[in-house]
MARBA-3410 file (N, C-alpha, C, O; in Angstrom, 1 decimal):
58
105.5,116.4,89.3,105.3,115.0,89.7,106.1,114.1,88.8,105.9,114.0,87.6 ~ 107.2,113.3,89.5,107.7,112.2,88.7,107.1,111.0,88.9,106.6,110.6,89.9 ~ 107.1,110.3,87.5,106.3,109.0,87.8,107.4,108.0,88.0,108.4,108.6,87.5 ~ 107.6,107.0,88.3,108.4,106.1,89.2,108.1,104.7,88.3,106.9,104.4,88.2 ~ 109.1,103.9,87.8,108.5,102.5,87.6,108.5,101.4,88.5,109.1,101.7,89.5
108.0,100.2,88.6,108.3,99.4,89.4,109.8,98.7,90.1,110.1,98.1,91.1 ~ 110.6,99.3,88.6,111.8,98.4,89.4,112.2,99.7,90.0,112.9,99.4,91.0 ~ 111.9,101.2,90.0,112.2,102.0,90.7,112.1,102.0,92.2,113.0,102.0,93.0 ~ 110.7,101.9,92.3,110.2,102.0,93.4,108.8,101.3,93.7,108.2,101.0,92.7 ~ 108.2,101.1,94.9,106.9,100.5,94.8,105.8,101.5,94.9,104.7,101.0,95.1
105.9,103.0,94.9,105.3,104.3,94.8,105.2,104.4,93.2,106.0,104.1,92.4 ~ 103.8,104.9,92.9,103.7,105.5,91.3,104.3,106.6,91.3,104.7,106.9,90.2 ~ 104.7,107.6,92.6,105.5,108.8,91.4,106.2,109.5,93.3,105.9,109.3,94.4 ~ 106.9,110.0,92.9,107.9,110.8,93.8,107.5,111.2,95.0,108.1,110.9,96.0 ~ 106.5,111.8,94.9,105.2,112.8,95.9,104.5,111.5,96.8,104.3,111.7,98.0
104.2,110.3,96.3,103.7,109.4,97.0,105.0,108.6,98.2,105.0,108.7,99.4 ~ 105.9,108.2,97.6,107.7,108.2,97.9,107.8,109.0,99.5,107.8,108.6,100.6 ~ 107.9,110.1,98.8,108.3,111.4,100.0,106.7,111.5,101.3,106.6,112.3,102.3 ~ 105.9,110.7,100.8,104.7,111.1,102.2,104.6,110.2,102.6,104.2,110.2,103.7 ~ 105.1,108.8,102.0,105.5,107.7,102.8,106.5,107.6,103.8,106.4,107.2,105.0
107.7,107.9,103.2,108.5,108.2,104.1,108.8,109.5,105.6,109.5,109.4,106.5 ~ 107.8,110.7,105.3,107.8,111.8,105.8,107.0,110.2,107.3,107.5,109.8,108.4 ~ 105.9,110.0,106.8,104.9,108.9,107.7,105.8,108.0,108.5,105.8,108.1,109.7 ~ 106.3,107.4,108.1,107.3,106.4,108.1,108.1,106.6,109.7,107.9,105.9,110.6 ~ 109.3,108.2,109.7,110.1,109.0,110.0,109.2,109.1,111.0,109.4,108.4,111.9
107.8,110.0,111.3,107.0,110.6,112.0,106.7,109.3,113.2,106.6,109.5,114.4 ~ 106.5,107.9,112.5,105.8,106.6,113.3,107.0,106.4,114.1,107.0,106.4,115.3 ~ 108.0,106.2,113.3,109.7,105.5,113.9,110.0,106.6,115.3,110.1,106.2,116.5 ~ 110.1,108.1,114.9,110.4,109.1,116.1,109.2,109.2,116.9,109.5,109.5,118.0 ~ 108.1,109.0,116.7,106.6,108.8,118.2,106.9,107.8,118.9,106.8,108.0,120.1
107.5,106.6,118.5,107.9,105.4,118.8,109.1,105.4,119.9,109.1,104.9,121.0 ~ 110.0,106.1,119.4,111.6,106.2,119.7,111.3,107.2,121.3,112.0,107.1,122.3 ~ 110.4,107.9,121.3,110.6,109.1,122.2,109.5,108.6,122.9,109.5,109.2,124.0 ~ 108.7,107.8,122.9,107.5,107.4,123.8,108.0,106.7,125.3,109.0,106.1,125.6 ~ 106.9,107.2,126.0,107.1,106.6,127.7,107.0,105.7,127.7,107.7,105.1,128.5
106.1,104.8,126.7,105.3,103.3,127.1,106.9,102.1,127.6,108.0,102.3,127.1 ~ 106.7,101.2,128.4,107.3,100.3,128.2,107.8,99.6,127.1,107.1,99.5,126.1 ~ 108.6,99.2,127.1,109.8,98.8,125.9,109.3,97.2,126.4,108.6,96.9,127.4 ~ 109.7,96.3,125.3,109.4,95.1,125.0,110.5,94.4,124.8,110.9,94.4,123.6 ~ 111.2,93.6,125.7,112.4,92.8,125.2,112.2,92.1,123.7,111.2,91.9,123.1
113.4,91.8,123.4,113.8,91.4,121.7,113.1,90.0,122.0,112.2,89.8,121.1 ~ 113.3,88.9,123.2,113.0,87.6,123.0,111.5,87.8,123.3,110.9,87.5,122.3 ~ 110.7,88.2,124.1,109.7,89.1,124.2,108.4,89.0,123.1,107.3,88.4,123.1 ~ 109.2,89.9,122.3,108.8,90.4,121.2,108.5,88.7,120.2,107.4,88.3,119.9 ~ 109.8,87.9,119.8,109.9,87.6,119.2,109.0,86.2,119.6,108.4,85.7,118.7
108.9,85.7,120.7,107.9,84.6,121.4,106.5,84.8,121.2,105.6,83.9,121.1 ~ 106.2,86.6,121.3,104.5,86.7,121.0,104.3,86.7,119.3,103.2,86.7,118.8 ~ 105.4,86.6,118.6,105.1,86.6,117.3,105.0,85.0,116.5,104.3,84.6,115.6 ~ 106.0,84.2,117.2,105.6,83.2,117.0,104.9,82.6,117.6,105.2,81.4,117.5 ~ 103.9,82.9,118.4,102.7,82.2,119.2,101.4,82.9,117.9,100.5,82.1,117.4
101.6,84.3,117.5,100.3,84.2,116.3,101.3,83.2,114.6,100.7,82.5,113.8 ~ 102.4,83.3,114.7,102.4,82.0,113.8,101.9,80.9,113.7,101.3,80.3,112.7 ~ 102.2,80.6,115.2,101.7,79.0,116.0,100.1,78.3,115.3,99.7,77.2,114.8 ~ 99.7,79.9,115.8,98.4,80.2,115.9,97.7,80.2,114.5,96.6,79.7,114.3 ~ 98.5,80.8,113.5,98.0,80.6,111.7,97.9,79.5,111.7,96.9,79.0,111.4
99.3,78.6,112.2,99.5,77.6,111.1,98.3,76.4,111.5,98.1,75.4,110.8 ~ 97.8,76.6,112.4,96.8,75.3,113.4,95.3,76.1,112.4,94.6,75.2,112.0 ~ 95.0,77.2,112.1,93.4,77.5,111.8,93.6,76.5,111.0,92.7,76.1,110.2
END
C-alpha cells in the first residue's frame, strides 16, 4: 500500500486510486453501451440550469 499526499492525489494511498478508477471506467462503459435514450447536450444543459434556477430562488 502506498500512501499518497494531497498534492498527489485526493486518495490516501494507491489501492483507494485504482478502485476509484476501476468504478469510474465500469460507470463510464454501463453508460456508453446502454439502450436508454441519449439526452441532447442543450437538453441536458437547460435541465441543469433550471435546478440552478431553482437553488438560487430557495
Amino acid at each position: 500500500m502506498t500512501k499518497l499526499t494531497p498534492i498527489e492525489s485526493e486518495f490516501a494511498t494507491t489501492e483507494e486510486a485504482e478502485a476509484y478508477d476501476a468504478w469510474f471506467r465500469a460507470t463510464i462503459e454501463a453508460r456508453m453501451t446502454s439502450d436508454n435514450p441519449r439526452i441532447p447536450h442543450d437538453e441536458a444543459m437547460a435541465r441543469m440550469q433550471a435546478i440552478i434556477d431553482r437553488r438560487k430562488t430557495a
